[in-house]
C-alpha positions in Angstrom: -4.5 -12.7 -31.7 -5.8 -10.4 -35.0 -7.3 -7.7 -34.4 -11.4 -7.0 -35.3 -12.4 -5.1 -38.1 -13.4 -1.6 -37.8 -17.3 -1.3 -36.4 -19.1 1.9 -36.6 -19.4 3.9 -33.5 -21.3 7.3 -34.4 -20.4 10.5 -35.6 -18.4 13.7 -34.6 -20.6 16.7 -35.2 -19.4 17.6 -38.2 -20.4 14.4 -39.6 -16.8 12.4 -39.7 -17.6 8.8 -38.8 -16.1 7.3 -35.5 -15.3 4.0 -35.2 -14.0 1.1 -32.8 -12.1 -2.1 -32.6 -11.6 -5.1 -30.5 -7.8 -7.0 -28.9 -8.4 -10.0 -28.0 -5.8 -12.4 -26.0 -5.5 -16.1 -26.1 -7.1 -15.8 -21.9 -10.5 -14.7 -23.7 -10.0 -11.2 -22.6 -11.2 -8.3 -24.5 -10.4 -4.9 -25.2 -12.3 -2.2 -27.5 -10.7 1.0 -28.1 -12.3 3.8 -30.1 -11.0 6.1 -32.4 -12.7 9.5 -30.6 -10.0 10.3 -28.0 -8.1 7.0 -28.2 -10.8 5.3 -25.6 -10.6 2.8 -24.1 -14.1 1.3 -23.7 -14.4 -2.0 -22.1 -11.8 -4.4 -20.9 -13.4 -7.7 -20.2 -10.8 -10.0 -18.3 -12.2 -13.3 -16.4 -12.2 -13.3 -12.8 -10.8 -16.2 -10.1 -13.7 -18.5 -11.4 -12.5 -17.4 -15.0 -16.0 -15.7 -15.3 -15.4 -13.1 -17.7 -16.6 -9.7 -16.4 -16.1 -5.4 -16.8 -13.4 -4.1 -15.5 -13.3 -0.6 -16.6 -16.1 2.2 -16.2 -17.6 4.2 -19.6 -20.9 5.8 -21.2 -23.3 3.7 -23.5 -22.4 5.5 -26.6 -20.4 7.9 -28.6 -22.8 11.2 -28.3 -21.8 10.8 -24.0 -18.3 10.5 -24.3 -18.7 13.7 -26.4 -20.7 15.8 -24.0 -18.9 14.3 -21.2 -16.2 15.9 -18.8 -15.0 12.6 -16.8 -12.2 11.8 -19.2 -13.5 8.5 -19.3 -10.7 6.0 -20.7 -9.3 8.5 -22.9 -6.0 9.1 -24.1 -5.0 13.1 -22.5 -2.9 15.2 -24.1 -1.3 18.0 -24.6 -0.7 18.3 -21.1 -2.0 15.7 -18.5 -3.5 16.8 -14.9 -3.5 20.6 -14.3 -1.4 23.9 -15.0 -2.4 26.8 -12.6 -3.8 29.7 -13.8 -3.6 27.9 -17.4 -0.2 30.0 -18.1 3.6 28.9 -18.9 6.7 30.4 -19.9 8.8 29.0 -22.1 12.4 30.3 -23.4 11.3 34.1 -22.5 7.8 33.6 -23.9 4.2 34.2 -22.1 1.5 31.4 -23.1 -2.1 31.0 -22.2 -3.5 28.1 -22.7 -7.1 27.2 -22.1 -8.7 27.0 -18.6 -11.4 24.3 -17.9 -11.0 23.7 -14.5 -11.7 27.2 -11.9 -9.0 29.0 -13.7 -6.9 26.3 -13.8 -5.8 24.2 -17.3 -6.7 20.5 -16.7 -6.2 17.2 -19.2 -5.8 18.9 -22.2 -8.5 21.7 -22.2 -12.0 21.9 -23.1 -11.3 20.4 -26.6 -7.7 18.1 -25.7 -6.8 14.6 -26.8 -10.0 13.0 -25.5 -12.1 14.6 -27.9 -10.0 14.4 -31.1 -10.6 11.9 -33.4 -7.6 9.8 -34.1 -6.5 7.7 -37.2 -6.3 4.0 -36.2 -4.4 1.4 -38.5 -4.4 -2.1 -37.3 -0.8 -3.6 -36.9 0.1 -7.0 -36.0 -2.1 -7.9 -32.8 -1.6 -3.9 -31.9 -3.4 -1.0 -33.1 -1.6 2.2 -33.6 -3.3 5.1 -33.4 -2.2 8.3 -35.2 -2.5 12.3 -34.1 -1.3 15.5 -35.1 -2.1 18.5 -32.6 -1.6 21.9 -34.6 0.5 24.3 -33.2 -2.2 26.6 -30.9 -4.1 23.9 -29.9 -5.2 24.9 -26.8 -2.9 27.8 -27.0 0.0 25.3 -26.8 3.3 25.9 -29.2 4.3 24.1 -32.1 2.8 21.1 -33.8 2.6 17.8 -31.9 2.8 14.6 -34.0 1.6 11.6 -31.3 1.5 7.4 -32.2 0.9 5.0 -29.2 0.6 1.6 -29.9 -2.0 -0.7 -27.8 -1.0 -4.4 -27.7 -3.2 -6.8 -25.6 -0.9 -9.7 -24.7 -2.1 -13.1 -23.7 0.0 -12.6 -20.1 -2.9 -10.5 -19.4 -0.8 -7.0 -20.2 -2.1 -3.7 -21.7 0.7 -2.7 -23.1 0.8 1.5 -24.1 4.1 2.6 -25.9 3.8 6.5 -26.7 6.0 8.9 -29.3 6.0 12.1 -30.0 8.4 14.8 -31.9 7.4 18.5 -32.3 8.4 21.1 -35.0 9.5 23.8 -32.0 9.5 23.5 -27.9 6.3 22.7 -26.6 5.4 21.1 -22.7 4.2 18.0 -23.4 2.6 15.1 -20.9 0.3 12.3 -21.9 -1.7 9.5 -20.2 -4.2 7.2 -20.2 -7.4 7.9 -18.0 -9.0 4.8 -17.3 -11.8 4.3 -15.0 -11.3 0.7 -12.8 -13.5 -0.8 -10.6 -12.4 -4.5 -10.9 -15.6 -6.3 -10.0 -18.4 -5.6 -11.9 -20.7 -7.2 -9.6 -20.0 -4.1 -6.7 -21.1 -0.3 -7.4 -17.7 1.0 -5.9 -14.2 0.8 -5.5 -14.3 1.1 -1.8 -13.3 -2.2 -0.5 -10.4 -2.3 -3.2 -7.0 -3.1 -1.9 -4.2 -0.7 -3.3 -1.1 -0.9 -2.5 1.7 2.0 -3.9 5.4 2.0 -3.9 6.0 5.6 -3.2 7.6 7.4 0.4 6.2 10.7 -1.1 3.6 12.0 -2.6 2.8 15.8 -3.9 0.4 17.8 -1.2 -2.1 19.9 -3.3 -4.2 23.6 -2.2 -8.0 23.9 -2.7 -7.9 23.7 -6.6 -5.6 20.3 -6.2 -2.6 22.2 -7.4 0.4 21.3 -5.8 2.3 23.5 -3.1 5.1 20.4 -2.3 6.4 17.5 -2.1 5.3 15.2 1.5 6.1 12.0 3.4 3.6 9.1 3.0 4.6 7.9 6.7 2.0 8.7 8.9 -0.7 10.1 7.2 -3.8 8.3 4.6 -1.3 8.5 1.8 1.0 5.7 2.8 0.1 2.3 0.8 3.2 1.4 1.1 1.1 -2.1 2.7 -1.8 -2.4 0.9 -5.2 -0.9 2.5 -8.3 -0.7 1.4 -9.6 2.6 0.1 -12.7 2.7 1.4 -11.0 3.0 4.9 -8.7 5.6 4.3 -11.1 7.5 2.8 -12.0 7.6 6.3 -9.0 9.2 7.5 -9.4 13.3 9.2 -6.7 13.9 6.2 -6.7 17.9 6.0 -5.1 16.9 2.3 -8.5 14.1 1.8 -11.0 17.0 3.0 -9.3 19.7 0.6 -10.3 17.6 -2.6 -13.1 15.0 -0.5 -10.7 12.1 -1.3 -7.6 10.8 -3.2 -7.0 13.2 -6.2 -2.8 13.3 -5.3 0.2 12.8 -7.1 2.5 10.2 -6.3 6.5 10.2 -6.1 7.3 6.4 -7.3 10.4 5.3 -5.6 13.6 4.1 -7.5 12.3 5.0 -11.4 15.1 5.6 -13.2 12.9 6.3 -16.8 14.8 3.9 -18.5 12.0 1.3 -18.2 9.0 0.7 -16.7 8.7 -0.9 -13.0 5.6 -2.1 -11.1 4.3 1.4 -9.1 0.7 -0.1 -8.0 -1.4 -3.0 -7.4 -4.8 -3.1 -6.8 -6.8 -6.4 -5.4 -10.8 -6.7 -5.6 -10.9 -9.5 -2.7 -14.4 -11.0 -4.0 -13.6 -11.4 -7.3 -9.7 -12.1 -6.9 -9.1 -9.6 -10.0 -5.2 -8.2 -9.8 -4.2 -4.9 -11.3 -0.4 -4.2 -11.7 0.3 -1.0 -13.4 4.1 -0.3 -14.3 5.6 2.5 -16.1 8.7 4.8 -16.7 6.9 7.8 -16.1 8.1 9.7 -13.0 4.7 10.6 -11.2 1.4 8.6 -10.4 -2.3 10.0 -9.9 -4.4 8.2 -8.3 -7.7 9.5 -7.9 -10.7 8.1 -6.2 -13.4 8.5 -8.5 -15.0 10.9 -5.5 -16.6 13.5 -8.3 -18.1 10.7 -10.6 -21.7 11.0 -9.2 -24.0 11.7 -12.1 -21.9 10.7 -14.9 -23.9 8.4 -17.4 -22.7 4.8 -17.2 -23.1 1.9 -19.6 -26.4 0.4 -18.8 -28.7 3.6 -19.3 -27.3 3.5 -15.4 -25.7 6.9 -13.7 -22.6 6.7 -11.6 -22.7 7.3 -8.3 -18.8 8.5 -5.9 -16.6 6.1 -5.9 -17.5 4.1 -8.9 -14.4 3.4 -10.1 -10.8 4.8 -9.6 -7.7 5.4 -11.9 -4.0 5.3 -11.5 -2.8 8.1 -14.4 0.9 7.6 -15.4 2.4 11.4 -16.2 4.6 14.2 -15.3 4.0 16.3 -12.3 0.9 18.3 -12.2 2.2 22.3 -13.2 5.9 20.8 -13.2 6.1 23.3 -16.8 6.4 26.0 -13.9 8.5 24.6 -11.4 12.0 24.4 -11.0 12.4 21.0 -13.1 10.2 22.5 -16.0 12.8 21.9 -18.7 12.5 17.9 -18.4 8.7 18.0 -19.3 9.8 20.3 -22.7 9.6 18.8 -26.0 11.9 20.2 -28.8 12.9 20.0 -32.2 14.8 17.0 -33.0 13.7 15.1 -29.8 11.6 11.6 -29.3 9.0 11.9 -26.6 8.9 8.3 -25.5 6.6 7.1 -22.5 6.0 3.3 -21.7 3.1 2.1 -19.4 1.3 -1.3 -18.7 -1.3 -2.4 -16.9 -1.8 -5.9 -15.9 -4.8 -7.9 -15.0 -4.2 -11.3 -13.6 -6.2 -13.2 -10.7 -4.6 -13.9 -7.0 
């Protein structure tokens, strides 16, 4: 279906205007995306009773979304999750890029993706939205030319298909940081059902940077069956207490990058609400929503833990300083490509 025309959606402090736009599908679901950070706003998607209803978690207006530090439904970039100590090498090279998280560099910086303002040009039934990153943004190398193209298809699919080239070799991992809580009815996530198709998943130290790779079998980590979060959450987890819930990487079994697969699915058992997310990416956050407690909401309402939770398609977290560091390097000449969905259907 078309998309909406442009609405204006505030201002950037310098005085640029933002804006935002509607998908709609032939179901009657809605999605509005703004042009500040690539956000994803609102997803309205009918539930079992084809009540149409919120599905995804944000702040009432543009001014939160700039002051805010949840990542709420924005598009991350350069580098998604964290980079310890906020320092890299790359081909002999020292580089210090900016630390927003104790030390650590996290989603992009103080100033990443989800704060730029990119250009948006409707195609089709898609929009595609448009960035260039200079080169030391962040302290990253070389300039970073991004497009990702956001189709809402009437089988109920968000459909996100990312490039990228770069004018020298830079890290480079995006992803989408949605916010779900699939019934808007409930304050939390807690009685969710998630199930994961991973056997491993990567163990974190106190700052949730990983030390190694770990079995799901046995331990709070193993969706393998679908379980509801709230219980596991439960679980005397030495790896829960470290970060007071799910903030973990996941090891998808079988990805091959060559196209996306169905890694997790989420039921809200009240409201029947189905979420399938699939992508060729070759690691999975999920994190709880544990540290959302004060974050503005919507409905001049503040979020409490546990208020929604979000399943972040990207590289492994530091991987530019492990031993498989050259597959996360973008260079001259190179495509970046990255293809993820998520599905909303009712069961």
């Amino acid at each position: 279906m078309p998309v909406s025309a442009a609405i204006a959606w505030g201002h950037l402090p310098d005085g640029r205007p933002l804006h935002r736009w509607s998908l709609r599908n032939a179901a009657g679901a809605q999605l509005d995306i703004a042009d500040l950070g690539g956000t994803l706003l609102s997803w309205q998607t009918p539930d079992r009773q084809g009540r149409l209803g919120e599905v995804l978690l944000g702040h009432a207006n543009a001014a939160q979304y700039l002051a805010s530090d949840a990542y709420m439904g924005s598009i991350i970039g350069r580098w998604a999750n964290r980079i310890r100590g906020g320092r890299f090498q790359l081909d002999g090279i020292d580089y210090k890029v900016d630390r927003n998280d104790r030390g650590n560099h996290l989603h992009g910086g103080s100033d990443g993706f989800h704060l730029q303002r990119w250009d948006v040009e409707p195609e089709g039934d898609a929009l595609v939205l448009r960035l260039v990153s200079p080169e030391g943004d962040g302290g990253f190398p070389a300039e970073v030319r991004v497009q990702l193209r956001v189709c809402l298809h009437d089988s109920g699919y968000l459909d996100l298909r990312y490039e990228a080239t770069s004018d020298a070799a830079t890290p480079l991992s995006l992803t989408a940081h949605p916010y779900f809580n699939l019934n808007d009815r409930r304050p939390d996530i807690r009685d969710h059902l998630i199930r994961i198709d991973a056997a491993e998943f990567l163990a974190v130290d106190a700052q949730a940077i990983p030390i190694g790779r770990q079995a799901v079998a046995g331990t709070a980590f193993d969706f393998n069956e679908a379980a509801p979060i709230g219980s596991r959450l439960l679980w005397p987890d030495p790896q829960l207490r470290l970060v007071e819930g799910f903030d973990h990487c996941y090891v998808p079994n079988g990805l091959s990058g060559a196209a996306p697969r169905a890694i997790a699915e989420v039921i809200e058992p009240l409201s029947g609400r189905r979420l399938v997310v699939e992508t060729d990416r070759p690691g999975m956050q999920f994190y709880s929503g544990q540290k959302l407690a004060g974050r503005p909401g919507r409905h001049r309402n503040h979020y409490a833990p546990f208020a929604g939770f979000a399943l972040e398609a990207q590289a492994f977290p530091d991987q530019v300083n492990g031993p498989d560091a050259e597959a996360v390097i973008l260079r001259p000449g190179m495509v970046w490509r990255q293809h993820t969905r998520y599905g909303i259907d009712t069961v």
